[in-house]
N, C-alpha and C positions, 0 to 999 in steps of 0.2 A: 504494500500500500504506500503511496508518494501522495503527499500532501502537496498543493501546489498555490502558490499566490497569484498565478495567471495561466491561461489555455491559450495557445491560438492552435485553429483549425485550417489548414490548408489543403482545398479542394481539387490540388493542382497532379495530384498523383499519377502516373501514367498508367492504364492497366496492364499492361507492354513490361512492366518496370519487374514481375515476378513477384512483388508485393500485395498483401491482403490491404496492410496499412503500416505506418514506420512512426514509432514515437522517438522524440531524444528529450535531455533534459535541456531546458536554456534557462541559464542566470538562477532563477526560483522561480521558475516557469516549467510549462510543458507542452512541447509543438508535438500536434499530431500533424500528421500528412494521411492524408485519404481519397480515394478515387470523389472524381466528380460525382458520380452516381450516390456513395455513401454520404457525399454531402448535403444532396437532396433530402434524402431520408435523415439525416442529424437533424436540417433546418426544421423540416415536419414536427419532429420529435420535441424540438424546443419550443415550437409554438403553442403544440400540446399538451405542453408541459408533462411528457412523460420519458421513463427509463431509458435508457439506450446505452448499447455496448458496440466497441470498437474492438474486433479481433486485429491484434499486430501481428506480422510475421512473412514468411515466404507463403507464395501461395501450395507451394507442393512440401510442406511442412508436417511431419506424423503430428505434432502438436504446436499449437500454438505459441509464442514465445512469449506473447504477454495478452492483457486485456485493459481496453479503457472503460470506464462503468461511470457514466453521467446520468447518477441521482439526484430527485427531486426528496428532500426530507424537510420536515417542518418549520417554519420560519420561526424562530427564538430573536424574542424581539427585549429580551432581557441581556443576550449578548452583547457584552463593552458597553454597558447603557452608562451615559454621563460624560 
């Protein structure tokens, strides 16, 4: 589990590339790279404020090498108050 103080999503991925999708770390960040298509489906996902996962990895991979998990959990509006 990586805690992260910032996302960017980049929809620039080639499907050519042998990639599902490629995370790195940057700074106290975390860039995924994902097919255009998977970022269709993300934007969906956030408008409807529901779950979604990014499989990273090769495509011809026995197992995946990591996973991205963008949840929605309940807004604590008592957090850092003041």
């Amino acid at each position: 589990v990586t805690g992260a103080s910032f996302f960017v999503f980049s929809g620039a991925l080639k499907s050519s590339s042998g990639f599902l999708a490629k995370s790195s770390i940057v700074e106290d960040g975390v860039m995924v790279q994902i097919t255009p298509e998977n970022m269709d489906s993300l934007r969906q996902a956030l408008r409807e404020m529901k779950d979604f996962t990014i499989t990273c990895g090769k495509v011809d991979a026995e197992d995946p090498q990591e996973h991205v998990h963008i949840q929605w959990v309940e807004d604590d509006k008592n957090f850092n108050k003041g």
